[in-house]
VOMI-938169 format. One line per 2 residues: number of its first residue (from 1); their letters; for each residue x, y, z of C-alpha. Coordinates in nm, 2 decimals, padded with zeros to 4 digits, always signed. Layout:
BEGIN
NUM> A> X Y Z ~ ... .
This chain:
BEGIN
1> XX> +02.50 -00.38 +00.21 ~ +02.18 -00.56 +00.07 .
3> XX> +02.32 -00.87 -00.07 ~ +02.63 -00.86 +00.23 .
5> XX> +02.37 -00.93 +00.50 ~ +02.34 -01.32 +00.45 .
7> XX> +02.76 -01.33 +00.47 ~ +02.75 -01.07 +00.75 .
9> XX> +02.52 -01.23 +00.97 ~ +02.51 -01.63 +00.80 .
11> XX> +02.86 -01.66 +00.66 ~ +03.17 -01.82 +00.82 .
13> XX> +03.37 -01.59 +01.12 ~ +03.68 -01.42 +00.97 .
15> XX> +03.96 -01.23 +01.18 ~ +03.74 -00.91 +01.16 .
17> XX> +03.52 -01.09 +01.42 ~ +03.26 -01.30 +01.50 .
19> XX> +02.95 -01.11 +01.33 ~ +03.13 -01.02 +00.98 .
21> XX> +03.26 -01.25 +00.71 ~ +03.54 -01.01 +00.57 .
23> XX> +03.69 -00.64 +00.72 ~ +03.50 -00.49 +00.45 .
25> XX> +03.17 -00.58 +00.56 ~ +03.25 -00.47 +00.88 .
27> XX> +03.31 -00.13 +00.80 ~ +03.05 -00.10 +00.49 .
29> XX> +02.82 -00.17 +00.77 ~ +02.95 +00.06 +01.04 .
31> XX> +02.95 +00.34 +00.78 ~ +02.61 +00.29 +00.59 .
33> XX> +02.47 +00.24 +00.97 ~ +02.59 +00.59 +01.08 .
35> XX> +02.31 +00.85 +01.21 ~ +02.18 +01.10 +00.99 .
37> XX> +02.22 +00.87 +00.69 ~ +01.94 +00.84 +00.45 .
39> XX> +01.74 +00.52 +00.40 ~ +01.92 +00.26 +00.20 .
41> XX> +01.77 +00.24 -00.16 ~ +01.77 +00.01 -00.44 .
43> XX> +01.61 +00.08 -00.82 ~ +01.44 -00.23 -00.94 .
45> XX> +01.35 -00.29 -00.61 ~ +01.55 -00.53 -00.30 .
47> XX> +01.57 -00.89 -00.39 ~ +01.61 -00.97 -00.04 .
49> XX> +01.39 -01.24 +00.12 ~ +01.19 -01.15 +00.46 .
51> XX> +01.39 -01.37 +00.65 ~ +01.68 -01.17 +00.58 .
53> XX> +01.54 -00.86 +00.69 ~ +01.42 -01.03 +01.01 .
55> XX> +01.79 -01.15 +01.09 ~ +01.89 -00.76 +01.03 .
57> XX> +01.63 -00.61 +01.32 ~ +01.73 -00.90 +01.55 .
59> XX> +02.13 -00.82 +01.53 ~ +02.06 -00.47 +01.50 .
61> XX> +01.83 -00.48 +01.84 ~ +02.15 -00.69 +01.98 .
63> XX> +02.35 -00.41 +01.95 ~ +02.52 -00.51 +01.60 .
65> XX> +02.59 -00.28 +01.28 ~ +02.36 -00.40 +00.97 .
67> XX> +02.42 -00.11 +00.67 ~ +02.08 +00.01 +00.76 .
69> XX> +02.06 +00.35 +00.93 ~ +01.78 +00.50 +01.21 .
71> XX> +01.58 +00.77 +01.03 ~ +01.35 +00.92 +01.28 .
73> XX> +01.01 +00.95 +01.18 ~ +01.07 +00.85 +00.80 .
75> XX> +00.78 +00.60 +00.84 ~ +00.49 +00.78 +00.94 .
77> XX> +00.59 +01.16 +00.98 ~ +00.75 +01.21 +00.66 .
79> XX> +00.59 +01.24 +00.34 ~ +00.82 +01.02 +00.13 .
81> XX> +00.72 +01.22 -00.26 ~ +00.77 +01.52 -00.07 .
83> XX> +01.11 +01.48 +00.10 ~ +01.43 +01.46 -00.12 .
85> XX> +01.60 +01.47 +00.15 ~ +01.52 +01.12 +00.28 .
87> XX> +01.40 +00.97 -00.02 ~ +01.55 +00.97 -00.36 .
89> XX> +01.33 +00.99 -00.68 ~ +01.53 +01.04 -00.91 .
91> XX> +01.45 +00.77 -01.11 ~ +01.58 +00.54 -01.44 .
93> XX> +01.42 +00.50 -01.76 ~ +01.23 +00.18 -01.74 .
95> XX> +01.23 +00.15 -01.38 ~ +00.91 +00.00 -01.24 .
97> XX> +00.95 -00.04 -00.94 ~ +01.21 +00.13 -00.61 .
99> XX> +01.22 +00.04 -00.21 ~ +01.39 +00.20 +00.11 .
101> XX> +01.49 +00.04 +00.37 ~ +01.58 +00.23 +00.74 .
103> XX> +01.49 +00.21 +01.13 ~ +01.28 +00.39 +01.29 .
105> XX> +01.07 +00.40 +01.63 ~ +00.73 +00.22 +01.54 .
107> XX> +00.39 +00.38 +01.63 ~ +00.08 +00.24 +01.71 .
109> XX> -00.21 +00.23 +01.47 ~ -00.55 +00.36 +01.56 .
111> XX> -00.87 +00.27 +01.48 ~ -01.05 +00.38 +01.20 .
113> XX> -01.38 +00.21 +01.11 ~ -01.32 -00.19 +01.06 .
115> XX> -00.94 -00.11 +00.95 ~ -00.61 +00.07 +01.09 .
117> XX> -00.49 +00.33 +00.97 ~ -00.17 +00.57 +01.03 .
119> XX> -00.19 +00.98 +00.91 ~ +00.06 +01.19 +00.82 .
121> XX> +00.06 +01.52 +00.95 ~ +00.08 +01.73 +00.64 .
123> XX> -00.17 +01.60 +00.36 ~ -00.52 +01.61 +00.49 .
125> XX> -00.73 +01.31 +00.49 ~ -00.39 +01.07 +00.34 .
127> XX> -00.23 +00.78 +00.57 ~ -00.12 +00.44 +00.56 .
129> XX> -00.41 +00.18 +00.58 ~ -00.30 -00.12 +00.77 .
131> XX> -00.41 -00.44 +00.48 ~ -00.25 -00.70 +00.64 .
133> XX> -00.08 -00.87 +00.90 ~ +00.13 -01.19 +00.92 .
135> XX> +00.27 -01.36 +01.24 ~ +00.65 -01.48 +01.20 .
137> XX> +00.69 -01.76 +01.43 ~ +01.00 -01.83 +01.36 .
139> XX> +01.14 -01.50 +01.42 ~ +00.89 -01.43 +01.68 .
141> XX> +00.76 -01.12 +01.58 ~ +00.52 -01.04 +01.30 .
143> XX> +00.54 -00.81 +00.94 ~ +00.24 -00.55 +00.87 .
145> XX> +00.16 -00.40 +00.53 ~ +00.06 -00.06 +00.46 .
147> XX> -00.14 +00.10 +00.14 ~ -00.15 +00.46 +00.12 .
149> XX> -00.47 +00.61 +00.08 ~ -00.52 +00.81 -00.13 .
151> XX> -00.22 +00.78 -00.35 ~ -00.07 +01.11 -00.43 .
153> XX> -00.06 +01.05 -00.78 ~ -00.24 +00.86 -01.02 .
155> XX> +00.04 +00.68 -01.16 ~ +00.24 +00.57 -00.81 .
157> XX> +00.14 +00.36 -00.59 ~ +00.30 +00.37 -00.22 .
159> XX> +00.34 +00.08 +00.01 ~ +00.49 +00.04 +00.37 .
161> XX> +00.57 -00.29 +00.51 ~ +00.68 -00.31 +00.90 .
163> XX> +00.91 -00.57 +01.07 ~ +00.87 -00.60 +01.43 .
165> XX> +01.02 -00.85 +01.68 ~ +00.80 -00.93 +02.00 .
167> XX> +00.89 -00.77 +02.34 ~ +01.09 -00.49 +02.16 .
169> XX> +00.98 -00.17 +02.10 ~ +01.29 +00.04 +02.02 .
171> XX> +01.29 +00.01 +01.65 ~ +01.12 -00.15 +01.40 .
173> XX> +01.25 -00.22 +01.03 ~ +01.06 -00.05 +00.77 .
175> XX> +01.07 -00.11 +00.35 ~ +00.90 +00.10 +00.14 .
177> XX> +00.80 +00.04 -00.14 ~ +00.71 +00.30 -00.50 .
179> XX> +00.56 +00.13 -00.79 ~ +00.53 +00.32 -01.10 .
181> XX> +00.29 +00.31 -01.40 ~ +00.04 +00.14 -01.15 .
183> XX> -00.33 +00.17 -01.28 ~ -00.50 +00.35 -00.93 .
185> XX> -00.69 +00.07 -00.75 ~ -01.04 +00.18 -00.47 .
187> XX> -00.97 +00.05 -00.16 ~ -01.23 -00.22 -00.03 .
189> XX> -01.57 -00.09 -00.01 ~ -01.54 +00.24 -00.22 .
191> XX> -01.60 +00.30 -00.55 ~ -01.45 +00.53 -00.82 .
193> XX> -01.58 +00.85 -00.92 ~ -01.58 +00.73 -01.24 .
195> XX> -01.72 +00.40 -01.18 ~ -02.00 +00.59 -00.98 .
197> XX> -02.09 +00.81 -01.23 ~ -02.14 +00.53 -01.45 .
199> XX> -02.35 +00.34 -01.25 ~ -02.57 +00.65 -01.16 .
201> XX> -02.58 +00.71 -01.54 ~ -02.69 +00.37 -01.55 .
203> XX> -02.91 +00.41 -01.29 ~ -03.10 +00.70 -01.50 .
205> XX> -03.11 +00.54 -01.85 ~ -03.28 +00.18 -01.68 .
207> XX> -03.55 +00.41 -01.50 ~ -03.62 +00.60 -01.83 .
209> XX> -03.68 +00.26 -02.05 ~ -03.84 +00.16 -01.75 .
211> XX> -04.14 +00.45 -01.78 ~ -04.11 +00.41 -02.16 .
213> XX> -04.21 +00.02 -02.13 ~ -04.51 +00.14 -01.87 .
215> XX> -04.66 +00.47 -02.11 ~ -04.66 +00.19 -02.39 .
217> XX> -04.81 -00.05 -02.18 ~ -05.07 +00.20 -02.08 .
219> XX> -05.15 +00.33 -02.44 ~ -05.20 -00.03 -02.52 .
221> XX> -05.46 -00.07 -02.27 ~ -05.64 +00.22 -02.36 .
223> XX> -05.60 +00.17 -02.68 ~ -05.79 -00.15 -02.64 .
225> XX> -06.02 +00.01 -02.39 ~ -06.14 +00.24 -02.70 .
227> XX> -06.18 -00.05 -02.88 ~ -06.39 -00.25 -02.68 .
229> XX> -06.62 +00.06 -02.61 ~ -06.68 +00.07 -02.99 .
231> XX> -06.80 -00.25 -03.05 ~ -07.02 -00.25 -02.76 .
233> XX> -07.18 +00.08 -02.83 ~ -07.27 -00.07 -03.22 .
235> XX> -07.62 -00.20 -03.23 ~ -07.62 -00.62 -03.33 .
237> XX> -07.69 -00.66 -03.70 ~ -08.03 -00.81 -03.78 .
């Protein structure tokens, strides 16, 4: 249904009704739609621009069948690398990149430090980081984006992005998105073991030249002392 929802909800009314362009969207979008579905996914990732995806919540809140079904809890209480069920990973050779699309109720963020953050219940200390926020005027409603931290493996990297519409709170649209191959970035304002190690390595070999530079400094000066002490302990020659 990903590139029928311009004709669905754009394209010219047909004898299937108002809402569809053609009979077969209509029931493509009544059957993908249907509870207990799982989250409509695309390898290579959805080419499918945000105001698309904003016209899909606003028919769908309307009452209207879009191809996308309502997974409950899929967004925050499910672990998506950890349920098959929901989430397929199986993936194709050179494929760099996957995203899910579904429903699901939205849940506030809470406060954590100077950011947002959302948990999931079962991996401790791992949640979705709230990195952005942008306010769609013209949809009146606004999309939030998600980082997971940390990611649960060095070589994925996880990202949730919410579509909301103002004055609704029944369903948001989520798309998730897997990257693969991606180098694991530190979130603002923490460093990498490995880059801390480095520094404190660092750190260790600056102090040592450090009291090297002062002991030489200070054998010089004594040195010199010595010197001086000789010369003005010889008696003047006559």
């Amino acid at each position: 249904m990903l590139q029928e929802w311009k004709a669905e909800l754009n394209g010219p009314p047909a004898e299937c009704g108002k809402d569809y362009c053609c009979n077969f969207h209509a029931t493509s979008a009544l059957e993908e739609g249907q509870p207990g579905k799982s989250p409509v996914f695309r390898p290579r990732g959805i080419s499918v621009k945000d105001s698309a995806l904003f016209d899909a919540l606003i028919a769908w809140n309307q009452g209207k069948a879009v191809g996308i079904p309502n997974c409950e809890g899929a967004a925050i209480l499910k672990s998506p690398w950890n349920d098959s069920k929901l989430f397929n990973l199986s993936f194709l050779e050179g494929e760099a990149v996957r995203e899910w699309l579904f429903f699901d109720k939205p849940r506030r963020a809470f406060g954590s430090g100077n950011r947002r953050q959302r948990s999931l219940p079962d991996h401790s200390g791992r949640g979705w980081h709230e990195s952005r926020k942008q306010i769609m005027k013209e949809f009146d409603g606004q999309k939030r984006s998600y980082y997971m931290d940390p990611q649960p493996s060095s070589d994925q990297d996880w990202h949730l992005f919410e579509y909301e519409v103002n004055n609704s709170d029944a369903c948001a649209l989520y798309r998730l998105e897997l990257k693969f191959g991606s180098v694991k970035r530190s979130p603002k304002g923490k460093v990498s073991n490995e880059v801390a190690d480095l520094q404190k390595k660092m750190g260790k070999l600056t102090a040592e030249v450090a009291t090297d530079g002062a002991t030489n400094v200070k054998g010089k000066a004594k040195k010199k002392a010595n010197a001086g002490n000789i010369f003005s302990s010889q008696s003047p020659m006559t």
